[in-house]
PDB file with one MODEL, atoms N, CA, C and O in Angstrom:
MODEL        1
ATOM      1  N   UNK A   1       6.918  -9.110 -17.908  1.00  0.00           N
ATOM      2  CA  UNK A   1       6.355  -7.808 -17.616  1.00  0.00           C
ATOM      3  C   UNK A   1       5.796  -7.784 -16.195  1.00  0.00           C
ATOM      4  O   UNK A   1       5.309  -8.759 -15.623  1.00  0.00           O
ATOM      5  N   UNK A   2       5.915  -6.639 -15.727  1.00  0.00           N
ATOM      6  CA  UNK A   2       5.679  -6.527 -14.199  1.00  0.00           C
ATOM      7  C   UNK A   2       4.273  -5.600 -14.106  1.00  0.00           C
ATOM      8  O   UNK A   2       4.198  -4.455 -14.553  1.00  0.00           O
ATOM      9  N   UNK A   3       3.090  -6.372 -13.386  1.00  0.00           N
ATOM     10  CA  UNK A   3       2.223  -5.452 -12.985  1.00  0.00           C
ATOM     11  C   UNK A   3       1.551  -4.664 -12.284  1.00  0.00           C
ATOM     12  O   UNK A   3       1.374  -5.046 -11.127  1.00  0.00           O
ATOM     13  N   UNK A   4       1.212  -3.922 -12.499  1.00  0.00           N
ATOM     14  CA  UNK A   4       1.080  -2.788 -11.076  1.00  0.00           C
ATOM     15  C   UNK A   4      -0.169  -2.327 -11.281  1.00  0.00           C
ATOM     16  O   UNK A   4      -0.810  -2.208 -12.325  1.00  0.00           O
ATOM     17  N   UNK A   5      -0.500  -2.027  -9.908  1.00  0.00           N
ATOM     18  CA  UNK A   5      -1.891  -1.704  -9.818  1.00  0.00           C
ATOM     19  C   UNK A   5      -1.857  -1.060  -8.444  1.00  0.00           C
ATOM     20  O   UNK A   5      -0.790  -1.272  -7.869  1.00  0.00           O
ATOM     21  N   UNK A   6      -2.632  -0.412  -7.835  1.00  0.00           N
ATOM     22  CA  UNK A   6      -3.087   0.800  -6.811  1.00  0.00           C
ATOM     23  C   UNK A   6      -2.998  -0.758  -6.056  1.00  0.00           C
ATOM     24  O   UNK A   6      -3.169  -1.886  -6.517  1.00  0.00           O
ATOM     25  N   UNK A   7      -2.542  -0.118  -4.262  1.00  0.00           N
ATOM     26  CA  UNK A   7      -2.565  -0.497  -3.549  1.00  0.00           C
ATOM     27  C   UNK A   7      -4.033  -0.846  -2.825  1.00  0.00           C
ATOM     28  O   UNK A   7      -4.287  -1.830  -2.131  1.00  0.00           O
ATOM     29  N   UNK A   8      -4.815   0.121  -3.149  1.00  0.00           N
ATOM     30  CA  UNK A   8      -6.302  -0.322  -2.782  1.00  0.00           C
ATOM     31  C   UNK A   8      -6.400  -2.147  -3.151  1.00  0.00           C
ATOM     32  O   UNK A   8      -6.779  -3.078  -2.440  1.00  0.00           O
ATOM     33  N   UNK A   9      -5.960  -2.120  -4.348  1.00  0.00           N
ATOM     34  CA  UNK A   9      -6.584  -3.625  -5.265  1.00  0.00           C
ATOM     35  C   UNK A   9      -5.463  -4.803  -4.921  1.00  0.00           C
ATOM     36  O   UNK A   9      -5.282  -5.812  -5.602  1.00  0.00           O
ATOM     37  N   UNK A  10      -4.759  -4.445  -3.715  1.00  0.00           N
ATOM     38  CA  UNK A  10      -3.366  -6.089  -3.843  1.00  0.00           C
ATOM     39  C   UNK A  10      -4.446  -6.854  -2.742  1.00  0.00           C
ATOM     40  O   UNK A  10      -4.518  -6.667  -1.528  1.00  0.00           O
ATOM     41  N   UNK A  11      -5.252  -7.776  -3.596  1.00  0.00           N
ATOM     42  CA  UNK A  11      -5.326  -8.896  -2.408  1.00  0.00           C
ATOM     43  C   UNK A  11      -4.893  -9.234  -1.041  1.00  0.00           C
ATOM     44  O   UNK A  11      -3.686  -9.330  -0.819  1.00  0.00           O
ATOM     45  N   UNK A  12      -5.821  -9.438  -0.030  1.00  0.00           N
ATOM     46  CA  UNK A  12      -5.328 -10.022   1.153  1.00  0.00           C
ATOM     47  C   UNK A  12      -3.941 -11.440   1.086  1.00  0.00           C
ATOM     48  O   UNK A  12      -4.087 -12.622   0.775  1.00  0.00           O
ATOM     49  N   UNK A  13      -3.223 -11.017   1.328  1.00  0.00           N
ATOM     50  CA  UNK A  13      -1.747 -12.002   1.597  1.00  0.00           C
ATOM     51  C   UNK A  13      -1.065 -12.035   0.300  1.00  0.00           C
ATOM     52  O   UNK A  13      -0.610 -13.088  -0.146  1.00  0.00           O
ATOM     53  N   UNK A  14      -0.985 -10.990  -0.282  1.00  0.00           N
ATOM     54  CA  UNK A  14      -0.292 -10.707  -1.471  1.00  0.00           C
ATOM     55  C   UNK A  14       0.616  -9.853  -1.259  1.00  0.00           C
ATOM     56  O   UNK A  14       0.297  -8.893  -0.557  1.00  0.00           O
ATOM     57  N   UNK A  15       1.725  -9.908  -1.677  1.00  0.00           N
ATOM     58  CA  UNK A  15       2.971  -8.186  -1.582  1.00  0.00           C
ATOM     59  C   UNK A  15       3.304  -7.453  -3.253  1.00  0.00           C
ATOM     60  O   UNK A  15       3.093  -7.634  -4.452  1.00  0.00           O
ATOM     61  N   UNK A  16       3.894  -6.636  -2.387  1.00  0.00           N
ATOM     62  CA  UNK A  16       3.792  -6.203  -3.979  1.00  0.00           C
ATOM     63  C   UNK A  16       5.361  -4.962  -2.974  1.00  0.00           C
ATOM     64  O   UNK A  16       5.720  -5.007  -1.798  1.00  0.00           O
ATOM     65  N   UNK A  17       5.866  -4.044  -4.141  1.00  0.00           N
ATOM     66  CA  UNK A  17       6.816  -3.409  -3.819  1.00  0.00           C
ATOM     67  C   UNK A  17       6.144  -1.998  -4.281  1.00  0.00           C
ATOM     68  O   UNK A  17       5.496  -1.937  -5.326  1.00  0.00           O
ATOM     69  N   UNK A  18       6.356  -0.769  -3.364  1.00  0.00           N
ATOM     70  CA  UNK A  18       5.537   0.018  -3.752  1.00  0.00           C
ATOM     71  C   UNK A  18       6.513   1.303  -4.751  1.00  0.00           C
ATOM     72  O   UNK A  18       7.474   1.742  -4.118  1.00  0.00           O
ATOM     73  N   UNK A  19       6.343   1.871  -6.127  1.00  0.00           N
ATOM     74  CA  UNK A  19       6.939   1.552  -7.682  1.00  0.00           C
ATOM     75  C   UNK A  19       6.649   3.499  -7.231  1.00  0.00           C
ATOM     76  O   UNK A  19       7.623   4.243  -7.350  1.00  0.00           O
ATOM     77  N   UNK A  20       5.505   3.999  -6.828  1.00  0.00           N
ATOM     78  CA  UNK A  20       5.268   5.819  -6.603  1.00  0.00           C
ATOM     79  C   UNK A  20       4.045   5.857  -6.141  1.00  0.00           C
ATOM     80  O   UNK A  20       3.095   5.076  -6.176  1.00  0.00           O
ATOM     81  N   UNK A  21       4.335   7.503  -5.447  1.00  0.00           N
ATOM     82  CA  UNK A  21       2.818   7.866  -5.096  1.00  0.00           C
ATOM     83  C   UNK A  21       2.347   8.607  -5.856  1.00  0.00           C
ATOM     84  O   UNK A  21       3.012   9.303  -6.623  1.00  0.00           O
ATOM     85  N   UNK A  22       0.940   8.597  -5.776  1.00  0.00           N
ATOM     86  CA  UNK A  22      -0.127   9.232  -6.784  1.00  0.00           C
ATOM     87  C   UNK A  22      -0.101  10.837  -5.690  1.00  0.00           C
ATOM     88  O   UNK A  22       0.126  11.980  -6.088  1.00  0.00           O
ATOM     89  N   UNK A  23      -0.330  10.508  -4.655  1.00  0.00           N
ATOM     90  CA  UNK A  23      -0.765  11.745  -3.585  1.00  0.00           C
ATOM     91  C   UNK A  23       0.068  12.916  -3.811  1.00  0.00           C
ATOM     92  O   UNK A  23       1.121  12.960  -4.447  1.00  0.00           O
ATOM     93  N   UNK A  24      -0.705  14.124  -3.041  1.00  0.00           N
ATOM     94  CA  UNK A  24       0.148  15.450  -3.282  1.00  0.00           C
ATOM     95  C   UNK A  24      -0.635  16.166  -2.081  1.00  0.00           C
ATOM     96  O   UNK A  24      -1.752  16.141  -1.565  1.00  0.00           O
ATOM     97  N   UNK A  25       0.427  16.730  -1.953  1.00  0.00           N
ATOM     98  CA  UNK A  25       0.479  17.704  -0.343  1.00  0.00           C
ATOM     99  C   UNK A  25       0.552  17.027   0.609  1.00  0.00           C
ATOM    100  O   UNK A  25       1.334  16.091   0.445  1.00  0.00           O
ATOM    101  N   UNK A  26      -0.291  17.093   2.331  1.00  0.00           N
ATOM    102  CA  UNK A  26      -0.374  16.711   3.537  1.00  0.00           C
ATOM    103  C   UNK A  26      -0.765  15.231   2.879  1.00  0.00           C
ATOM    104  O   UNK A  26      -0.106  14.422   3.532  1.00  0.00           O
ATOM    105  N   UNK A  27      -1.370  14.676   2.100  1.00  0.00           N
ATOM    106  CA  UNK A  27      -1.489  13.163   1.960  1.00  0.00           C
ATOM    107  C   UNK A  27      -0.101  12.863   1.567  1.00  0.00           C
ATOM    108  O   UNK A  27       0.541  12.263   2.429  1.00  0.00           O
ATOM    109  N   UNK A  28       0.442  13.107   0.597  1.00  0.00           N
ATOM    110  CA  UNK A  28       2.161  12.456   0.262  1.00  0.00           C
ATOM    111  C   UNK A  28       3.050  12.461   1.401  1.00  0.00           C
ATOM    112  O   UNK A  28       3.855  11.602   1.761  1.00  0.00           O
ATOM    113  N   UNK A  29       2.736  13.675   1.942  1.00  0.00           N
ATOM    114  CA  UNK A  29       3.983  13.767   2.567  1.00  0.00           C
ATOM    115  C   UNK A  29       3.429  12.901   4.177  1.00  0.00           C
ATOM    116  O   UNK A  29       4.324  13.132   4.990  1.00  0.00           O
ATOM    117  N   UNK A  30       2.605  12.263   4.676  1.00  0.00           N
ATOM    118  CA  UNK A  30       2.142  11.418   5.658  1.00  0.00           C
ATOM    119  C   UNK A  30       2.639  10.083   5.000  1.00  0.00           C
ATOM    120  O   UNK A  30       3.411   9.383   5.654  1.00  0.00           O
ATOM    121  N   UNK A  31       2.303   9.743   3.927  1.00  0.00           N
ATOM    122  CA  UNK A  31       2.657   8.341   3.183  1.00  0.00           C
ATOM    123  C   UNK A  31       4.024   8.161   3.429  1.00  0.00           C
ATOM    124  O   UNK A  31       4.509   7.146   3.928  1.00  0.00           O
ATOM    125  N   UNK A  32       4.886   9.556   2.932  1.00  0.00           N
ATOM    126  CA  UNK A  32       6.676   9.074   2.843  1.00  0.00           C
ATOM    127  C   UNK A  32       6.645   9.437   4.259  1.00  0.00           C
ATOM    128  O   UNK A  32       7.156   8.317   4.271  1.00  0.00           O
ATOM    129  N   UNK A  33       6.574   9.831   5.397  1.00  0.00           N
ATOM    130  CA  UNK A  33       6.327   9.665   6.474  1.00  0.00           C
ATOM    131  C   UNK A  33       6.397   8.173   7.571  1.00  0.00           C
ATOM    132  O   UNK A  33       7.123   7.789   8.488  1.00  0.00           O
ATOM    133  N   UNK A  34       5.048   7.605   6.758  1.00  0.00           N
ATOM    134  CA  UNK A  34       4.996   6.208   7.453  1.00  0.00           C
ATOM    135  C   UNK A  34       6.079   5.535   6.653  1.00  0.00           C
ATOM    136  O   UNK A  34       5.957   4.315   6.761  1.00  0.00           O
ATOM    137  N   UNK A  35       7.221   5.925   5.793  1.00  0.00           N
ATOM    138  CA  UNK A  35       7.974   4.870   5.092  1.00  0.00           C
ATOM    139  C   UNK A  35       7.537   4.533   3.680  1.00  0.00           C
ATOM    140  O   UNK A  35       8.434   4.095   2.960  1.00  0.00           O
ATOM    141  N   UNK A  36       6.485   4.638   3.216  1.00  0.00           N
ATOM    142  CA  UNK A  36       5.836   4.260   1.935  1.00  0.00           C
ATOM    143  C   UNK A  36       6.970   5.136   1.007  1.00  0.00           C
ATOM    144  O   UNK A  36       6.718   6.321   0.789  1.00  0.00           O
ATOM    145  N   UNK A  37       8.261   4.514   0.448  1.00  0.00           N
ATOM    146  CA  UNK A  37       8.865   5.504  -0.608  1.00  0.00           C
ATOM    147  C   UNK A  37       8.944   4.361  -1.450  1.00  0.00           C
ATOM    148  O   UNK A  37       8.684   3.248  -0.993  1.00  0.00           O
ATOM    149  N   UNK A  38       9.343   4.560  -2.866  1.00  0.00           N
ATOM    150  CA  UNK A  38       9.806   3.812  -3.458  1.00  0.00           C
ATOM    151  C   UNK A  38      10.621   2.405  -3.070  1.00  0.00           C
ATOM    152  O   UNK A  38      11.477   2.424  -2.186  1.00  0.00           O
ATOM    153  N   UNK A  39      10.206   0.876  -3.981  1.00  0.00           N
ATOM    154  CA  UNK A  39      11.153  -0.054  -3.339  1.00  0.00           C
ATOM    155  C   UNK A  39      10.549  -0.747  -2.011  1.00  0.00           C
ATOM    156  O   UNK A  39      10.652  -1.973  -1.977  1.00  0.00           O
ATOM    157  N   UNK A  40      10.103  -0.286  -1.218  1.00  0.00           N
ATOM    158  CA  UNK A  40       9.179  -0.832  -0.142  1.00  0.00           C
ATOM    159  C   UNK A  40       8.499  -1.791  -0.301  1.00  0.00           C
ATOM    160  O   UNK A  40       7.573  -1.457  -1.039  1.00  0.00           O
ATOM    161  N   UNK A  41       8.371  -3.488   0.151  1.00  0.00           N
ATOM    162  CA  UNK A  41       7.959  -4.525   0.149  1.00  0.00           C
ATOM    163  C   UNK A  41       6.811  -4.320   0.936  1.00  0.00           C
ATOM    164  O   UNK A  41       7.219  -4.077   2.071  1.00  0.00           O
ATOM    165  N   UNK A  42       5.431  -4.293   0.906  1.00  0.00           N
ATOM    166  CA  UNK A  42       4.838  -4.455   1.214  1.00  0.00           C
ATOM    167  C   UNK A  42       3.692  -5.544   1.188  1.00  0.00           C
ATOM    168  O   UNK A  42       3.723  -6.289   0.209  1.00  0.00           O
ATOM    169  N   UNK A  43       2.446  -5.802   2.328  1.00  0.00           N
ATOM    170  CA  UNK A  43       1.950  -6.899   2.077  1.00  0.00           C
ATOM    171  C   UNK A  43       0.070  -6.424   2.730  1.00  0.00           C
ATOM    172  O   UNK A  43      -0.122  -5.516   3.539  1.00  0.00           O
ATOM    173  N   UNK A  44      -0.929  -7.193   2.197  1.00  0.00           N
ATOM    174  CA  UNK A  44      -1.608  -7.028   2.555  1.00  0.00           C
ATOM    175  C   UNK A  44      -2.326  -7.829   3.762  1.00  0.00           C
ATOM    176  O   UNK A  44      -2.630  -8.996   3.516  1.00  0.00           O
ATOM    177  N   UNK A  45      -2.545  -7.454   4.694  1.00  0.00           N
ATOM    178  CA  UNK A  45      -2.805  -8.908   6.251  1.00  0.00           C
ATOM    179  C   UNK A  45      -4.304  -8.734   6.369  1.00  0.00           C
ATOM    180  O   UNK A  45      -4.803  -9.785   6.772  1.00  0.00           O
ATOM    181  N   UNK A  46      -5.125  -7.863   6.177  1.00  0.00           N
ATOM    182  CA  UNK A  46      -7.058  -7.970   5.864  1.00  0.00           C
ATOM    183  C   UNK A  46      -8.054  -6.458   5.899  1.00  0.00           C
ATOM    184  O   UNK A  46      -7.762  -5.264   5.831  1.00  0.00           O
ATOM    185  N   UNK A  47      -8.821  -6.909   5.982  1.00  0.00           N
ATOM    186  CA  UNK A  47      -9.574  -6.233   4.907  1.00  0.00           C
ATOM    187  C   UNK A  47     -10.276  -5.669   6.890  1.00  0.00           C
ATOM    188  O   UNK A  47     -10.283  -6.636   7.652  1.00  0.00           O
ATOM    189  N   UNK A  48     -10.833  -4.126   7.631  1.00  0.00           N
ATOM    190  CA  UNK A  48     -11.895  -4.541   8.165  1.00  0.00           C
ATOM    191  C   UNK A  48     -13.213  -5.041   7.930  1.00  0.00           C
ATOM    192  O   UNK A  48     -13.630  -5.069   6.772  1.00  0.00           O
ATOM    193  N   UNK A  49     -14.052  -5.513   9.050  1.00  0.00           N
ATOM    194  CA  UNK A  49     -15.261  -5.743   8.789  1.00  0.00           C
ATOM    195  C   UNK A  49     -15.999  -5.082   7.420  1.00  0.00           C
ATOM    196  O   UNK A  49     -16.252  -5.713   6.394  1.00  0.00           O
ATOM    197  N   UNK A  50     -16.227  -3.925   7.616  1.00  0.00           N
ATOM    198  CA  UNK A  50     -16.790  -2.658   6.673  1.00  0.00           C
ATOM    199  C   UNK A  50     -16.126  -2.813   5.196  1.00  0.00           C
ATOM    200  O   UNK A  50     -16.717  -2.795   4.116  1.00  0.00           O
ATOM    201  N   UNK A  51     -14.775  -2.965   5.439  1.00  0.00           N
ATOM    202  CA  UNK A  51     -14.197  -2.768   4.161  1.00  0.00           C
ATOM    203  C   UNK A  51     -13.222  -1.421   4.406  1.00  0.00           C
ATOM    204  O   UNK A  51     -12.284  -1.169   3.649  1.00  0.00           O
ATOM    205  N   UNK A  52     -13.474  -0.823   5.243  1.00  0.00           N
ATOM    206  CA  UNK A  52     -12.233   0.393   5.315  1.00  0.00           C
ATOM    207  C   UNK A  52     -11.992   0.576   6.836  1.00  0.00           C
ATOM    208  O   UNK A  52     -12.904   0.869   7.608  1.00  0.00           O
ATOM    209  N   UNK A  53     -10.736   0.389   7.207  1.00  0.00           N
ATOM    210  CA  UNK A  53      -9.824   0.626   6.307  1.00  0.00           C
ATOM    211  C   UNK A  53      -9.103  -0.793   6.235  1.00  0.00           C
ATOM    212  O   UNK A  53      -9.613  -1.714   6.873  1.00  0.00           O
ATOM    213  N   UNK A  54      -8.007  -1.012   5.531  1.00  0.00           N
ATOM    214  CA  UNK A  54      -7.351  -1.994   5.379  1.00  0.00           C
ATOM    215  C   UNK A  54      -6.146  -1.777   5.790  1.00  0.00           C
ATOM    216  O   UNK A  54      -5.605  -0.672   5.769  1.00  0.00           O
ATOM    217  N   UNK A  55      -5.463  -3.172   6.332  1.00  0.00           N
ATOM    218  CA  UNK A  55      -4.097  -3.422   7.373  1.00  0.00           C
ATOM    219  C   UNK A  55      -3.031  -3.916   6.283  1.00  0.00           C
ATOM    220  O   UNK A  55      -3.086  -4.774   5.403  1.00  0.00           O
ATOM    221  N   UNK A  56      -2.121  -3.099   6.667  1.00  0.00           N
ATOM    222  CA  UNK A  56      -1.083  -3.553   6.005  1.00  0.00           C
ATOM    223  C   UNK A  56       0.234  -3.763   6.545  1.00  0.00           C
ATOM    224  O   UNK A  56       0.398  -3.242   7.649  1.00  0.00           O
ATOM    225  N   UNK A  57       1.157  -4.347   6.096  1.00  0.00           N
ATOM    226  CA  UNK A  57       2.448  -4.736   6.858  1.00  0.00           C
ATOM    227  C   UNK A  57       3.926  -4.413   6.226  1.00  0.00           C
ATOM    228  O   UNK A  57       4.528  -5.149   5.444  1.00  0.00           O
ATOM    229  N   UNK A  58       4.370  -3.174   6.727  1.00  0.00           N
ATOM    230  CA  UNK A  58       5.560  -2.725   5.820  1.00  0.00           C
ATOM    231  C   UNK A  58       6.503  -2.101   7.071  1.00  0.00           C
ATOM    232  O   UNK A  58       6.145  -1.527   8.100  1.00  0.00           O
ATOM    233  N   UNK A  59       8.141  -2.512   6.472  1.00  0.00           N
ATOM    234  CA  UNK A  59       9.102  -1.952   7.419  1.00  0.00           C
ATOM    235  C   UNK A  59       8.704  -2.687   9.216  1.00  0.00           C
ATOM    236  O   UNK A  59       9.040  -2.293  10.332  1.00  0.00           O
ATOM    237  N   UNK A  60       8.210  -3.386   8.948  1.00  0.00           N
ATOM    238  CA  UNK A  60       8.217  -4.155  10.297  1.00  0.00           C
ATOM    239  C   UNK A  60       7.083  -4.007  11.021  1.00  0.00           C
ATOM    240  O   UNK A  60       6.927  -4.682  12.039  1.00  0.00           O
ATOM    241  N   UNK A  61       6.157  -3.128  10.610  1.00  0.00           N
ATOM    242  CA  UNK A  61       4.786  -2.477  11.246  1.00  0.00           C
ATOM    243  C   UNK A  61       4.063  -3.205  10.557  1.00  0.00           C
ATOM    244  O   UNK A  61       4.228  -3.982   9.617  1.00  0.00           O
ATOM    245  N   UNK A  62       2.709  -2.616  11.539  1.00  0.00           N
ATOM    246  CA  UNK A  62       1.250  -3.045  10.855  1.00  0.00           C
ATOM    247  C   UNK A  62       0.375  -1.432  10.360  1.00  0.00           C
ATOM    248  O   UNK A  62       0.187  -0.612  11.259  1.00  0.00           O
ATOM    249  N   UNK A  63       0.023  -1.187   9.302  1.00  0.00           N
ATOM    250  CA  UNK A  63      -0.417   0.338   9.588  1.00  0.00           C
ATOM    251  C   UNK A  63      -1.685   0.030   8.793  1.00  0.00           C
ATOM    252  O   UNK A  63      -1.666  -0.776   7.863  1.00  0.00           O
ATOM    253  N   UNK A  64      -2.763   0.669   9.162  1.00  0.00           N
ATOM    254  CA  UNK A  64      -3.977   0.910   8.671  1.00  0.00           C
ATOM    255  C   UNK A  64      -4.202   1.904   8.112  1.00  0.00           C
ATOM    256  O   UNK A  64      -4.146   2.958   8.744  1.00  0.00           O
ATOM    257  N   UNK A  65      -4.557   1.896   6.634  1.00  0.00           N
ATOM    258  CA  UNK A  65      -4.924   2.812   5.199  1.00  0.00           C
ATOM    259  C   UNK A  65      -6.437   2.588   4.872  1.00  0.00           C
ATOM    260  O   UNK A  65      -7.097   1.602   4.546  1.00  0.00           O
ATOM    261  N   UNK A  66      -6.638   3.538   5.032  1.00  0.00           N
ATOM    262  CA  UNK A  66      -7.884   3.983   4.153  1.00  0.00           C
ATOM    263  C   UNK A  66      -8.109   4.185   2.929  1.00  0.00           C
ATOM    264  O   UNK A  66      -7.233   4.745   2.271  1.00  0.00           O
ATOM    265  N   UNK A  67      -9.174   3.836   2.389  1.00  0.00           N
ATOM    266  CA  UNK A  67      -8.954   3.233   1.140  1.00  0.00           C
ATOM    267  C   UNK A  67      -8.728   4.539   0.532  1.00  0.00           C
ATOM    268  O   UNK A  67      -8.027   4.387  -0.469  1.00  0.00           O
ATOM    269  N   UNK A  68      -9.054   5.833   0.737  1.00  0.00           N
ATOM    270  CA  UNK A  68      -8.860   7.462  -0.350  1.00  0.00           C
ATOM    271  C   UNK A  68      -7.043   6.855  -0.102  1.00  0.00           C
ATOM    272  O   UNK A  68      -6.297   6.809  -1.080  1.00  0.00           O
ATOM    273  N   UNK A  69      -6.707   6.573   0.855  1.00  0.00           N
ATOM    274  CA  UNK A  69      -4.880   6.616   1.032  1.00  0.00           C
ATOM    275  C   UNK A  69      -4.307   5.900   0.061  1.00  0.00           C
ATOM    276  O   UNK A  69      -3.747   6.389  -0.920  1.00  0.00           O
ATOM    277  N   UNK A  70      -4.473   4.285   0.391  1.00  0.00           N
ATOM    278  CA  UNK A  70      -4.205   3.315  -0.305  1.00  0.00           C
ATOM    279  C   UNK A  70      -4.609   3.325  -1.816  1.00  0.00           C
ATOM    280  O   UNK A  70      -3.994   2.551  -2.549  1.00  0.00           O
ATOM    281  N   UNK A  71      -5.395   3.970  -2.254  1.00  0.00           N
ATOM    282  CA  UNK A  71      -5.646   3.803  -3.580  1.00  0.00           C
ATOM    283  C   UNK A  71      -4.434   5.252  -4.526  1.00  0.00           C
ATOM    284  O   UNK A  71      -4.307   5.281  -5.750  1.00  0.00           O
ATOM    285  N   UNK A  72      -3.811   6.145  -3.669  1.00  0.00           N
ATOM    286  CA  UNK A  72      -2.514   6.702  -4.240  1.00  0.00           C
ATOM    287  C   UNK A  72      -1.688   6.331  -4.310  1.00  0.00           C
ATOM    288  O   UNK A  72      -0.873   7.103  -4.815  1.00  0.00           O
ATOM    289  N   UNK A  73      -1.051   4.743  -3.864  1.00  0.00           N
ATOM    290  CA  UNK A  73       0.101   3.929  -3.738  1.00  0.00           C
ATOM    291  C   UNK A  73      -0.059   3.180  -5.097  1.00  0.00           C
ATOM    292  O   UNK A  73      -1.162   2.737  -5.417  1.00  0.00           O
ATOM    293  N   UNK A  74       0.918   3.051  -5.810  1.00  0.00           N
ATOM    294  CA  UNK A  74       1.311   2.433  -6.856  1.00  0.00           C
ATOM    295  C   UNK A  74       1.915   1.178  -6.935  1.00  0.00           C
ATOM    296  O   UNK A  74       3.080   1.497  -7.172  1.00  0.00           O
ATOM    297  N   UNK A  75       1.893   0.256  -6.902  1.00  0.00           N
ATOM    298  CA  UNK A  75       2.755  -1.157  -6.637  1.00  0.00           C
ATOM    299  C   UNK A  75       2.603  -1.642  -7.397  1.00  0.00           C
ATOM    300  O   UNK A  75       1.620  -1.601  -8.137  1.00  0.00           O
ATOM    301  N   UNK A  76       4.068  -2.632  -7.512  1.00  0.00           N
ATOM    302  CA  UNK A  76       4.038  -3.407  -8.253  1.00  0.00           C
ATOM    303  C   UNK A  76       3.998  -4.905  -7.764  1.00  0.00           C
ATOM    304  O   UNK A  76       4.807  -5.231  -6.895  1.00  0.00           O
ATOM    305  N   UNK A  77       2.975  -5.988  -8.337  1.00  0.00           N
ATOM    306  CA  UNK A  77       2.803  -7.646  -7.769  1.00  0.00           C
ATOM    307  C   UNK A  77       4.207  -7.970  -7.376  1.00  0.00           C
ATOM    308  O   UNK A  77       4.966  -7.730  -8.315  1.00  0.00           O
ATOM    309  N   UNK A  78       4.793  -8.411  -6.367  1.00  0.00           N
ATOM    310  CA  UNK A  78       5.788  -9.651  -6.262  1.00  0.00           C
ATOM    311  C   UNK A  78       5.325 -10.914  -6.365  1.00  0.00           C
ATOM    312  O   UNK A  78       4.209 -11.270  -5.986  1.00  0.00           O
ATOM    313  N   UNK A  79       6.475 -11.890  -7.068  1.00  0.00           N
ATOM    314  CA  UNK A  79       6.209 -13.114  -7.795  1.00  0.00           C
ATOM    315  C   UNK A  79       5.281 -14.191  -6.250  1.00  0.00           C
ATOM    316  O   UNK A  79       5.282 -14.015  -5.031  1.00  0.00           O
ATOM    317  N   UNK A  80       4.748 -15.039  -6.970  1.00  0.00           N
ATOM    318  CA  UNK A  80       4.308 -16.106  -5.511  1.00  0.00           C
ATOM    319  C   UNK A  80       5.187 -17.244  -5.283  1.00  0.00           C
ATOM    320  O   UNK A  80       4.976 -18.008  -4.341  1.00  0.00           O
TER     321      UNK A  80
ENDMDL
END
């Protein structure tokens, strides 16, 4: 069984593949924007100081999500 959990919660240096978005309107459509669609390998690289926002590494970039963002991404763990 495969588990999934909001992108807010994937651990620093963990990936996961991102499974749907939660978001609707100008937030969704910025997400499929930066690439965030279904199938997308993504990974988490750290946390800022504060705690928001957090860096992430997908499609060859580094992009910074805020946690209201990141917590509409759906993913699923990839194996370690």
């Amino acid at each position: 069984m495969v588990k999934e959990i909001l992108l807010s919660e994937l651990p620093v240096g963990r990936c996961g593949r991102v499974v749907s978005l939660r978001a609707k309107g100008m937030t969704r459509r910025r997400l499929l924007e930066l690439g965030l669609v279904p199938e997308t390998k993504i990974k988490t690289i750290r946390y800022s100081p504060l705690g928001d926002p957090t860096l992430f590494q997908f499609r060859g970039t580094l992009i910074a999500l805020r946690w209201e963002e990141a917590r509409q991404v759906l993913v699923s763990l990839e194996s370690l």
